[in-house]
C-alpha positions as a Markdown table, in Angstrom:
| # | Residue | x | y | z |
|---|---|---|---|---|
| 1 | Unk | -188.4 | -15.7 | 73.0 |
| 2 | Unk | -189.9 | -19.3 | 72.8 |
| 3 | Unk | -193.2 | -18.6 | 72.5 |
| 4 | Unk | -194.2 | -22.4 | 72.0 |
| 5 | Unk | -193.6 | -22.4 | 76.2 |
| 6 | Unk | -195.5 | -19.4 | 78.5 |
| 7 | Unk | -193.9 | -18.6 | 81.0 |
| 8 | Unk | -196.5 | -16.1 | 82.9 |
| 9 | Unk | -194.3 | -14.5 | 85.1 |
| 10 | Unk | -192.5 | -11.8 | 82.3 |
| 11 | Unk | -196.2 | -11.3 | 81.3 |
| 12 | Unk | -197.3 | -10.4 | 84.6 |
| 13 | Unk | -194.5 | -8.1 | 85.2 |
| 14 | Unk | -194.0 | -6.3 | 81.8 |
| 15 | Unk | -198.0 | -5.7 | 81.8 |
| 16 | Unk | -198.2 | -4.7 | 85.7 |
| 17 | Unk | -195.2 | -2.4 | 85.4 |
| 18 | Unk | -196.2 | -0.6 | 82.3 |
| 19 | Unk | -199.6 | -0.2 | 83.0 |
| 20 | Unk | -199.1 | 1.6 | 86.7 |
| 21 | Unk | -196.2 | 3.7 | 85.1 |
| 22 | Unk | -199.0 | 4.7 | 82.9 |
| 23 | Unk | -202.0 | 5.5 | 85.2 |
| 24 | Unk | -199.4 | 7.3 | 87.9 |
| 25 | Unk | -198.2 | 9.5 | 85.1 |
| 26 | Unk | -201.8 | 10.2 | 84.1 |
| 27 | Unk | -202.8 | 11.0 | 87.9 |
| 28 | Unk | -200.0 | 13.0 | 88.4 |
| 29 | Unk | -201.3 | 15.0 | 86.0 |
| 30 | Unk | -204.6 | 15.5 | 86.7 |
| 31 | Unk | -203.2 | 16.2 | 90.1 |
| 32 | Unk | -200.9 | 18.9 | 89.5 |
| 33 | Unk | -202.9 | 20.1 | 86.2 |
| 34 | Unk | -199.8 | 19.1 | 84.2 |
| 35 | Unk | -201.3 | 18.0 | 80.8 |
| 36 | Unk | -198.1 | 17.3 | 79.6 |
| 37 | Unk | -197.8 | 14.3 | 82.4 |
| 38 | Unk | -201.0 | 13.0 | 80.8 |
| 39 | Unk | -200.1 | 12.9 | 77.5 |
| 40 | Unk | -196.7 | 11.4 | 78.1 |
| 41 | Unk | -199.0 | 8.4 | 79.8 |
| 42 | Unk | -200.9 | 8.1 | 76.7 |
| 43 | Unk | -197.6 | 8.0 | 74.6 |
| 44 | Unk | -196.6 | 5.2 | 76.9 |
| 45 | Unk | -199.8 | 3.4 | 76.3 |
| 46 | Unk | -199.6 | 3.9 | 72.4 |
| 47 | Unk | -196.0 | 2.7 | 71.9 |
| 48 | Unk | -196.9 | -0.2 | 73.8 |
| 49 | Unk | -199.6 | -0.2 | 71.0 |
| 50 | Unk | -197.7 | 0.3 | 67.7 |
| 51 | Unk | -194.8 | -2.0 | 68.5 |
| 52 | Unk | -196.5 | -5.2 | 69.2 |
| 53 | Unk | -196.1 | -7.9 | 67.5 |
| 54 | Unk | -198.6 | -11.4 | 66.7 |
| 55 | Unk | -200.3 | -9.8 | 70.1 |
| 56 | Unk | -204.1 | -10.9 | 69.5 |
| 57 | Unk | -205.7 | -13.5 | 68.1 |
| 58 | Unk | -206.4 | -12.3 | 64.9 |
| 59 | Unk | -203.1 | -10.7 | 64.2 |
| 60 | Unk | -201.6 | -13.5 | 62.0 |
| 61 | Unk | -205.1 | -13.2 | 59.9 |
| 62 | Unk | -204.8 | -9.2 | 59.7 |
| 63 | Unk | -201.3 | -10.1 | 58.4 |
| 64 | Unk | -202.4 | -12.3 | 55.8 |
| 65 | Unk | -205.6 | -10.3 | 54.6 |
| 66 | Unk | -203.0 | -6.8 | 54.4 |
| 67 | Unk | -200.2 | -9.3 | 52.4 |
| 68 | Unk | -202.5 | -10.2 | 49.7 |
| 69 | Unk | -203.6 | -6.6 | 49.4 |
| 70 | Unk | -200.2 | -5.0 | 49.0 |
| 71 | Unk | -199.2 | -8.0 | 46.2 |
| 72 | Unk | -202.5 | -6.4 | 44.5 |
| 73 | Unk | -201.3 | -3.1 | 44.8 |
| 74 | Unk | -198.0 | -4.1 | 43.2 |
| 75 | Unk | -199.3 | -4.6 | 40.5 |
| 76 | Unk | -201.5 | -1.5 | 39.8 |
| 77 | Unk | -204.8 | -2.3 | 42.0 |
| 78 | Unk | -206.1 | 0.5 | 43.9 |
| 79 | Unk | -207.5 | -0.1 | 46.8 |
| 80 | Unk | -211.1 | 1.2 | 45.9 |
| 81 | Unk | -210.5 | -1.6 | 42.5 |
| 82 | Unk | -210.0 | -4.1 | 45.4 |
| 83 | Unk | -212.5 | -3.2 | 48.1 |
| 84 | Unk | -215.4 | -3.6 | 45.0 |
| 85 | Unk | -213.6 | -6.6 | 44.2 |
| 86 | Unk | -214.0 | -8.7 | 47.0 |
| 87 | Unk | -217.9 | -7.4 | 47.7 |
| 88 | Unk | -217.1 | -4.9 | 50.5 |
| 89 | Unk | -216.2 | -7.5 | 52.6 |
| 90 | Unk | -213.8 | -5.7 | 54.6 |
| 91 | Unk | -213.9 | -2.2 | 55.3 |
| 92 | Unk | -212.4 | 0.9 | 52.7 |
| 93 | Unk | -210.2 | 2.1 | 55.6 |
| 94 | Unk | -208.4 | -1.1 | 55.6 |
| 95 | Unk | -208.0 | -1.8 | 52.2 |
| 96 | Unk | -206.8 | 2.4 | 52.1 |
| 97 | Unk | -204.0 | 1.8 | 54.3 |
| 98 | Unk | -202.9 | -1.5 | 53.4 |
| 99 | Unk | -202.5 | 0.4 | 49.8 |
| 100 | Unk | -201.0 | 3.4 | 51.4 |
| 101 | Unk | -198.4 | 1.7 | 53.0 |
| 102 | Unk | -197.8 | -1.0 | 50.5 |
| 103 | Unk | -194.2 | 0.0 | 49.9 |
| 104 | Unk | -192.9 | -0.4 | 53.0 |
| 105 | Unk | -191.8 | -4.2 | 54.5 |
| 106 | Unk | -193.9 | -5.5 | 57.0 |
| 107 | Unk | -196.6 | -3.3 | 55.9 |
| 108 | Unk | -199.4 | -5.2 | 58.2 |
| 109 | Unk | -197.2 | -3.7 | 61.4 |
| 110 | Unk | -198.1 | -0.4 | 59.8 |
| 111 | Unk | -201.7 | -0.5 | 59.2 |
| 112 | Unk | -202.3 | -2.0 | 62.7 |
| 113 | Unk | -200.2 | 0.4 | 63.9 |
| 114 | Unk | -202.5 | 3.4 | 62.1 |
| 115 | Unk | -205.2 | 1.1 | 63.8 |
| 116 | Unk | -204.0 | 1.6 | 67.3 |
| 117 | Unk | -203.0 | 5.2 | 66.8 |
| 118 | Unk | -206.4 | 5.9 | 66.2 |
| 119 | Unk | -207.7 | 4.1 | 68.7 |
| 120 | Unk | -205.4 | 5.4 | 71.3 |
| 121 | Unk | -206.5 | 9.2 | 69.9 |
| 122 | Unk | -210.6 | 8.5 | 70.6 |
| 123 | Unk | -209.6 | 7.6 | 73.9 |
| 124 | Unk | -208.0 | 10.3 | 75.1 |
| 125 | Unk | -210.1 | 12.4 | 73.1 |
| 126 | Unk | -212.8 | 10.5 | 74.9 |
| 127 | Unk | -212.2 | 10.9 | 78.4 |
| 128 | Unk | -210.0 | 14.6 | 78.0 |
| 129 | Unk | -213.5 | 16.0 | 78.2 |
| 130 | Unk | -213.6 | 16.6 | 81.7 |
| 131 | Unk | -211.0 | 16.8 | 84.6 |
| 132 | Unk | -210.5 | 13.5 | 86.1 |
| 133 | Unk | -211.3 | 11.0 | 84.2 |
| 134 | Unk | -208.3 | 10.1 | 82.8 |
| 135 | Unk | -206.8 | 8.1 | 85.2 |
| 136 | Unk | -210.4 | 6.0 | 86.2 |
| 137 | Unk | -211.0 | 6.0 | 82.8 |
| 138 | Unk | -207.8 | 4.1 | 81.7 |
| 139 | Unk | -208.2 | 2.0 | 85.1 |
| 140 | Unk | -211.8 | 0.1 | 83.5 |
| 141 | Unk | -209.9 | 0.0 | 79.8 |
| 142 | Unk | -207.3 | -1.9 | 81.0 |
| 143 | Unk | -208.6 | -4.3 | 84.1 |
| 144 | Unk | -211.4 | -5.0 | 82.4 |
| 145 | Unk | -209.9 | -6.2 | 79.3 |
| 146 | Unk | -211.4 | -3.9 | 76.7 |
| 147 | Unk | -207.4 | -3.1 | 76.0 |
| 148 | Unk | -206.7 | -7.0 | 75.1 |
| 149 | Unk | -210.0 | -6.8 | 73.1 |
| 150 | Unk | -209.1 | -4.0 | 71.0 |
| 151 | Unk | -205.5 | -6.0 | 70.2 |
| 152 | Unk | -207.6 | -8.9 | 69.1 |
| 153 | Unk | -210.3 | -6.6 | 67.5 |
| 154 | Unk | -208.1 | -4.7 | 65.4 |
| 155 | Unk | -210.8 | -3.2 | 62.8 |
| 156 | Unk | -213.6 | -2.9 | 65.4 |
| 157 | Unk | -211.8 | -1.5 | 67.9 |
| 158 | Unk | -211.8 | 1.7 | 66.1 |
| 159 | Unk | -215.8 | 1.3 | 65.6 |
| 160 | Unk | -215.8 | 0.7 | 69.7 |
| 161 | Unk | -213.9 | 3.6 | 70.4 |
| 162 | Unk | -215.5 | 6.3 | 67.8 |
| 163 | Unk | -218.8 | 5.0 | 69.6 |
| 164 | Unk | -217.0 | 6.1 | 73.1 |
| 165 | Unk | -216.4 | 9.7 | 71.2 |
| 166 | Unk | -219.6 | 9.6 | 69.9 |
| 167 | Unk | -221.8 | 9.6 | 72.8 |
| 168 | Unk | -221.1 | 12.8 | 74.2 |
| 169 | Unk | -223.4 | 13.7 | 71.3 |
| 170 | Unk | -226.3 | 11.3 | 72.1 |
| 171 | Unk | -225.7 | 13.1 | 75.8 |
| 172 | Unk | -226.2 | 16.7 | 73.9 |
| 173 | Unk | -228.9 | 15.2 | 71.5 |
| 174 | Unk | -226.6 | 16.4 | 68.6 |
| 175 | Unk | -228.1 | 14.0 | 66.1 |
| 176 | Unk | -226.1 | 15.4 | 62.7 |
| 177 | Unk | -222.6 | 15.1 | 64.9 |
| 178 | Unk | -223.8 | 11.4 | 65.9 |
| 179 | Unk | -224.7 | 10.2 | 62.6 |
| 180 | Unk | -221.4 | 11.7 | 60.8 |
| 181 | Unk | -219.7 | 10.1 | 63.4 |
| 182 | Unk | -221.5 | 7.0 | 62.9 |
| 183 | Unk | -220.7 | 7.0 | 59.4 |
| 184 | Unk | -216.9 | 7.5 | 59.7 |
| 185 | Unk | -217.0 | 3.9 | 62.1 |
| 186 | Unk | -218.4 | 2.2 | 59.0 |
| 187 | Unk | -215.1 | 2.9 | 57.5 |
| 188 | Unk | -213.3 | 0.8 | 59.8 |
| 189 | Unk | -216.3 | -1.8 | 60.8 |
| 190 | Unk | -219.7 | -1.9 | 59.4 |
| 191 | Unk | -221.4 | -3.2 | 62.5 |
| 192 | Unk | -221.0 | -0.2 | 64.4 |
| 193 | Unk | -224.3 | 0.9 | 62.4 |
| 194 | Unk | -226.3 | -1.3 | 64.8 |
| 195 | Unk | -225.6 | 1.5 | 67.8 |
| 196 | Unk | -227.8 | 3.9 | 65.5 |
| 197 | Unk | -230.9 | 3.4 | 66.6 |
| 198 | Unk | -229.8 | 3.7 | 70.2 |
| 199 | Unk | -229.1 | 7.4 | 70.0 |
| 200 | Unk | -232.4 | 7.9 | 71.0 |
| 201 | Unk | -231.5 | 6.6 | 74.4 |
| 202 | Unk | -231.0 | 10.7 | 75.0 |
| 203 | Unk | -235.4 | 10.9 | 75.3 |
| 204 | Unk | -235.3 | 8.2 | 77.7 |
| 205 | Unk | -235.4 | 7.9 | 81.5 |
| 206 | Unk | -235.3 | 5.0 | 83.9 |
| 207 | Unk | -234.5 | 4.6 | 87.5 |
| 208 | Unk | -231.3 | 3.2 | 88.2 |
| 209 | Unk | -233.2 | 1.3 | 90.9 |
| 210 | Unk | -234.8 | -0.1 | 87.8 |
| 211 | Unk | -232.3 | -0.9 | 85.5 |
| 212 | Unk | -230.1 | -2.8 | 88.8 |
| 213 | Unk | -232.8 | -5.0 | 89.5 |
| 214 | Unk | -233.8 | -5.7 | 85.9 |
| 215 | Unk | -229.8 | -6.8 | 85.1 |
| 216 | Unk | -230.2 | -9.1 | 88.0 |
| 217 | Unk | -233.4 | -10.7 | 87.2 |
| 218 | Unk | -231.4 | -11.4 | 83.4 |
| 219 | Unk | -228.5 | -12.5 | 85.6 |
| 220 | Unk | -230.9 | -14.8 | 87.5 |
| 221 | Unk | -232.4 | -16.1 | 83.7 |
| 222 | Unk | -228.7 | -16.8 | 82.7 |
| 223 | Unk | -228.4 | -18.7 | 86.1 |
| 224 | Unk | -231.0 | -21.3 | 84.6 |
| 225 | Unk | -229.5 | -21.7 | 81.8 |
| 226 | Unk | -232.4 | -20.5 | 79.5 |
| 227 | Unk | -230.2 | -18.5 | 77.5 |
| 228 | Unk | -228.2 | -20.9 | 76.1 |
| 229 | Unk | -231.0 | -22.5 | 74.3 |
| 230 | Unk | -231.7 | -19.1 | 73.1 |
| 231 | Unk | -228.2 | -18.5 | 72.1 |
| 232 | Unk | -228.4 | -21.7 | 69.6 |
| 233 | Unk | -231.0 | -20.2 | 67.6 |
| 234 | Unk | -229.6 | -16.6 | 67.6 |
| 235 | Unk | -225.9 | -17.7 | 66.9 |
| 236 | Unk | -227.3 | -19.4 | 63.3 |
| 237 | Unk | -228.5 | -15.5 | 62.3 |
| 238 | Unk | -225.2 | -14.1 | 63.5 |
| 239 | Unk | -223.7 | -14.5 | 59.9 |
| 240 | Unk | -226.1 | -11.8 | 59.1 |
| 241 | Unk | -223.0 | -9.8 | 57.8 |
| 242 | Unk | -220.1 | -11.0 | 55.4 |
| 243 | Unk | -217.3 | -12.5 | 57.6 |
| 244 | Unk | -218.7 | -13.8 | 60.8 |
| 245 | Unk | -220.3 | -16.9 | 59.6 |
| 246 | Unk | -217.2 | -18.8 | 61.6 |
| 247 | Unk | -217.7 | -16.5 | 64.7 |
| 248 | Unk | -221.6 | -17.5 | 64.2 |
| 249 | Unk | -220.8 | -21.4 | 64.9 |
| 250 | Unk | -218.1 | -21.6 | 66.4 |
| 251 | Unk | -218.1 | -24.9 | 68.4 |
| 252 | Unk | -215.4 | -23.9 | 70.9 |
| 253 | Unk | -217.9 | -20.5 | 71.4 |
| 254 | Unk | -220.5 | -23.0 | 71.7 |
| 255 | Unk | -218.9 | -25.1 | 74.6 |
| 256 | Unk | -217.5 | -22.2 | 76.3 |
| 257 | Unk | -221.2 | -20.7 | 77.9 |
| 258 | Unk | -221.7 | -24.0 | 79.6 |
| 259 | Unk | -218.8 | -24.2 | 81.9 |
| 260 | Unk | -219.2 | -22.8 | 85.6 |
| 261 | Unk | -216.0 | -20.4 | 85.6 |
| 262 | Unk | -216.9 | -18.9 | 82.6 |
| 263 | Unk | -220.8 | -18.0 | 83.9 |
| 264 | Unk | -219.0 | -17.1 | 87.4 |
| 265 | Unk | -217.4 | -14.4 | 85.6 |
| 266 | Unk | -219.9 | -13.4 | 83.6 |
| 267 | Unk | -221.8 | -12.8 | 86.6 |
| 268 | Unk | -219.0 | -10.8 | 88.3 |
| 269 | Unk | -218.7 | -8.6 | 85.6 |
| 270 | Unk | -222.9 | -7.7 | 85.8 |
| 271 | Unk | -222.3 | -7.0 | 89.3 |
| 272 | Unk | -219.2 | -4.6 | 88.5 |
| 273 | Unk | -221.3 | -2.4 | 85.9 |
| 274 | Unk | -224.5 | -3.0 | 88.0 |
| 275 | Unk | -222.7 | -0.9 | 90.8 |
| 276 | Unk | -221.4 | 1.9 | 88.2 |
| 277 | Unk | -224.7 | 1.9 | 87.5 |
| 278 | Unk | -226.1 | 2.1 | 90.8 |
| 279 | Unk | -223.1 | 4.7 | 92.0 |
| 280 | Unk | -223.5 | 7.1 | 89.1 |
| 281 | Unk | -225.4 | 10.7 | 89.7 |
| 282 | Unk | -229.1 | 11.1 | 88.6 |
| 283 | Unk | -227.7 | 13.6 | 85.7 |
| 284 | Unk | -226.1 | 10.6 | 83.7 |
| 285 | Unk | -228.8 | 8.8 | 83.0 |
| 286 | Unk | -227.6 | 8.1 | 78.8 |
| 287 | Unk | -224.8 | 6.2 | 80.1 |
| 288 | Unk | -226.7 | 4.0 | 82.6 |
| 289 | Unk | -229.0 | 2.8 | 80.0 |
| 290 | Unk | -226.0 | 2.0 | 77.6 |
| 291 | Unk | -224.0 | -0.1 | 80.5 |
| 292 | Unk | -227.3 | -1.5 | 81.3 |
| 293 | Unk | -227.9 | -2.2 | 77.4 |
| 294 | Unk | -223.9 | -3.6 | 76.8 |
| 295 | Unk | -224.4 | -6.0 | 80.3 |
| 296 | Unk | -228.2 | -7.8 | 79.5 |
| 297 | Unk | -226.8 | -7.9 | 75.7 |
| 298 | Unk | -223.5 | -9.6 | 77.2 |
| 299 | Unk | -225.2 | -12.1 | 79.4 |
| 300 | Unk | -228.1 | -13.2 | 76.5 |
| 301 | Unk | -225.1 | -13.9 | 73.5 |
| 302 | Unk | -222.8 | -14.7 | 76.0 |
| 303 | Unk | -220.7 | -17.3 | 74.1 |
| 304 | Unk | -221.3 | -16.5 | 70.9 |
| 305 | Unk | -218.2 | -14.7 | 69.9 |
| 306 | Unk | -219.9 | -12.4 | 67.0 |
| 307 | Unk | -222.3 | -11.2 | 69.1 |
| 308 | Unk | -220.5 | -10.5 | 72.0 |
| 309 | Unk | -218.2 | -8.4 | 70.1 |
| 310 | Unk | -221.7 | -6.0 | 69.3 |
| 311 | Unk | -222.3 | -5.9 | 73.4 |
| 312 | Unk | -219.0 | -4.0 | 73.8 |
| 313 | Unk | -220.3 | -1.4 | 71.8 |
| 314 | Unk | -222.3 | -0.5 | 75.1 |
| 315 | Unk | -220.0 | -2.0 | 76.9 |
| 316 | Unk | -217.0 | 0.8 | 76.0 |
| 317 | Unk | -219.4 | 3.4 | 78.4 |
| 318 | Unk | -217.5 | 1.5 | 81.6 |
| 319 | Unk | -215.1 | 3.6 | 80.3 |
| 320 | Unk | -216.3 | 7.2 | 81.0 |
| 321 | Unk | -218.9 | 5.7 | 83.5 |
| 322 | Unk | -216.2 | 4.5 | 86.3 |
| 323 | Unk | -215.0 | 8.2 | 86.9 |
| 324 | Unk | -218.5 | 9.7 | 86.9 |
| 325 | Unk | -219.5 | 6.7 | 89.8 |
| 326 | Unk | -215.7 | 7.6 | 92.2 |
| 327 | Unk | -216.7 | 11.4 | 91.5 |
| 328 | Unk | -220.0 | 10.4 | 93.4 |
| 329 | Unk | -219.2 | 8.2 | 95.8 |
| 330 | Unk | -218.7 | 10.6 | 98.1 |
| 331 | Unk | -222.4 | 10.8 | 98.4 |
| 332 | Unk | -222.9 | 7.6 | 99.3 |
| 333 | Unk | -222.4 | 5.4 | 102.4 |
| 334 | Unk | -219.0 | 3.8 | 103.7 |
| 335 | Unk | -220.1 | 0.4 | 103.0 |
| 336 | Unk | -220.9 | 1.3 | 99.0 |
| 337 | Unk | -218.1 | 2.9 | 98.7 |
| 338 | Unk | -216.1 | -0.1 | 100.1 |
| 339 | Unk | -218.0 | -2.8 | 97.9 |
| 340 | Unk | -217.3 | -0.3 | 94.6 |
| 341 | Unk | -213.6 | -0.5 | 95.5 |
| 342 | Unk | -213.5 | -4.1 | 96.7 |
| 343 | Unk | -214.7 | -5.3 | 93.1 |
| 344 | Unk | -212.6 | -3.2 | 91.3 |
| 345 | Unk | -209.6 | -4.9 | 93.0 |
| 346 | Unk | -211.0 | -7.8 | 92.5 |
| 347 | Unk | -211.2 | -7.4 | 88.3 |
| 348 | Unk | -207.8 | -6.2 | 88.8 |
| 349 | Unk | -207.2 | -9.8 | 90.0 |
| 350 | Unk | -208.8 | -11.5 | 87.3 |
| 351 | Unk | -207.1 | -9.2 | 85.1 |
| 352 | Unk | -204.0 | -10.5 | 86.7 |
| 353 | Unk | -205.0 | -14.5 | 86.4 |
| 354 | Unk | -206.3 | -13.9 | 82.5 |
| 355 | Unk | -202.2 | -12.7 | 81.9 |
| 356 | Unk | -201.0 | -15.9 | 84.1 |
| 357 | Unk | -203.1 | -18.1 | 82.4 |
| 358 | Unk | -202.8 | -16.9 | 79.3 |
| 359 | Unk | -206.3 | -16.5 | 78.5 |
| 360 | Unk | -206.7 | -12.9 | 77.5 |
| 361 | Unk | -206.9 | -13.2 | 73.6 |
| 362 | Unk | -203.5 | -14.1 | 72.5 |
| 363 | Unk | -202.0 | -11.2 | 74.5 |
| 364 | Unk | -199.4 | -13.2 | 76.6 |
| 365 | Unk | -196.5 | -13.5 | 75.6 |
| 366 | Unk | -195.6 | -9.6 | 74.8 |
| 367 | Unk | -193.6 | -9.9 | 72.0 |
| 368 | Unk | -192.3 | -6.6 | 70.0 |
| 369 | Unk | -191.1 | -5.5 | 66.6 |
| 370 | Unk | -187.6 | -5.7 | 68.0 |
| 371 | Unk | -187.7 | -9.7 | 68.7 |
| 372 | Unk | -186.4 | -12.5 | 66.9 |
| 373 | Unk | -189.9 | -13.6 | 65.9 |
| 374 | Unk | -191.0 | -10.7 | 63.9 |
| 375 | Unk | -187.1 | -10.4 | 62.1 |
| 376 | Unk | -187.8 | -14.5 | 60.9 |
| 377 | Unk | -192.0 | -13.5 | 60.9 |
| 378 | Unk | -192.3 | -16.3 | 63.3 |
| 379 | Unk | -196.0 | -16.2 | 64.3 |
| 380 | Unk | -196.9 | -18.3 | 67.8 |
| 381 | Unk | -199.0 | -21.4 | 66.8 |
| 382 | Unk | -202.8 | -21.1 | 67.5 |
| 383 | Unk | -206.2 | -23.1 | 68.4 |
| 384 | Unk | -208.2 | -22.7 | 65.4 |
């Protein structure tokens, strides 16, 4: 494959094909209470996973940083000798299975794979919890692009999932389960440690009346502008941990908040989760103020790529909160019911332009273990 010209068209198939093939299997078995047929759609998802290859912008970088650790382990440098060494930059688990795996080629293929394996596990784990979710569940994963994220994200998206696992325990005020829970995602990325204080979202309750209106006065704020004054004088402090002082001032972040399209679709999204929000039974209160949390934190940072990596923390509860809101609907009047489903086509249609257009995190092209370009390690040339 010549990845130097994008043709969207492969893209747009492959992704569209495999992901239906996925979420039939998993409705079929929720439909005929087959688990098998669910986690035969989950296999799908995670090969489609493990054999990727340069898919995400930061997978040449993971490459590199898991090279340099296996040529240290060559020669005799375990990989607690090297996570001290280089100040704890980058989390034990990492440096534990780039050591692990150190003898075999290609070891980086490996560790992302572990990565995505993991990743793939919390999720199902995740929405397994009750009947019916599955399919919903992977439906907001995938149109809404948390799936491209966690390929780009490849550390954090284990922190964003464990959070996703976790919060069935701020929902049963299981504080001890929480924080061990907590501390296992600092293996894999230390900034999940900002979600702890938020556990004690479980003593809170607000309208969702409330928390709708409130997302749209923000979205009206954003509207003006005002927050990207704001955002100049956060984004200097978002170097607060080791490794994100690029992400912190990043000019192409920078410029990105002041175009129209990209507040258009900032904007759509608010409206998405403001109507989970708004569809979701009284009872699940927890995960209204966490999608109300992940969408006012998206909209205030929005542009500055460190920080907007901390919103999906809260933004992962689309996840389990979509099948809760189509298990109400129901309740709730034709025309709701036809606005819910009218916007969640309509994300499936960005999710469609984002693979045409290429502008889904160095996802497009697919390319595999099995290609040409992983057999001459040929990664595709990129913007920064």
């Amino acid at each position: 494959m010549n990845l130097s010209v994008y043709n969207p068209f492969p893209s747009i198939l492959f992704y569209g094909m495999a992901c239906m093939l996925i979420l039939l299997l998993v409705r079929l078995g929720e439909l005929e209470n087959k688990k098998s047929l669910i986690k035969l759609g989950y296999a799908l998802l995670t090969v489609i996973f493990v054999i990727r290859f340069d898919i995400g912008n930061d997978y040449e970088n993971y490459a590199i940083a898991v090279n340099e650790i296996t040529a240290k382990a060559e020669i005799g440098k375990s990989f607690i000798e090297q996570w001290l060494a280089n100040d704890q930059n980058v989390e034990l688990a990492f440096y534990f299975f780039s050591c692990l795996f150190s003898w075999m080629p290609h070891t980086y293929v490996v560790v992302i794979g572990m990565y995505s394996l993991i990743t793939i596990l919390l999720l199902y784990k995740s929405l397994d919890r009750e009947r019916g979710y599955h399919m919903w569940g992977l439906l907001m994963f995938i149109i809404s692009g948390i799936m491209f994220c966690t390929w780009d994200w490849v550390r954090q998206s284990v922190a964003i999932m464990v959070v996703l696992y976790a919060f069935k325990y701020i929902e049963q005020k299981k504080l001890l389960r929480f924080l061990i829970l907590i501390a296992i995602g600092m293996l894999f990325h230390k900034t999940i440690i900002l979600v702890l204080p938020f556990y004690f979202v479980s003593y809170i309750k607000i309208h969702k009346n409330i928390l709708v209106v409130a997302l749209f006065v923000i979205s009206a704020i954003y509207v003006t502008g005002f927050f990207d004054d704001v955002l100049m004088e956060i984004m200097q402090y978002a170097d607060f941990i080791d490794g994100y002082r690029w992400y912190a001032n990043s000019a192409q972040g920078i410029e990105k908040i002041e175009t129209l399209n990209y507040k258009l679709r900032s904007l759509f999204y608010v409206i998405v989760w403001a109507s989970i929000i708004f569809t979701m039974p009284s009872s699940e209160n927890q995960k209204r103020i966490f999608l109300f949390l992940g969408g006012a934190l998206f909209l205030i940072v929005s542009g500055s790529l460190a920080l907007t990596r901390i919103a999906y923390y809260f933004i992962v509860i689309s996840v389990v909160a979509l099948p809760c809101s189509i298990k109400n609907l129901s309740k709730t009047n034709r025309l709701v019911r036809q606005i819910v489903f009218l916007l969640l086509i309509t994300m499936t249609g960005l999710w469609i332009r984002d693979i045409y257009t290429g502008n889904n995190r160095g996802c497009t092209p697919y390319d595999t273990v099995f290609s040409d370009n992983y057999t001459f390690q040929k990664f595709r040339k990129r913007n920064y």
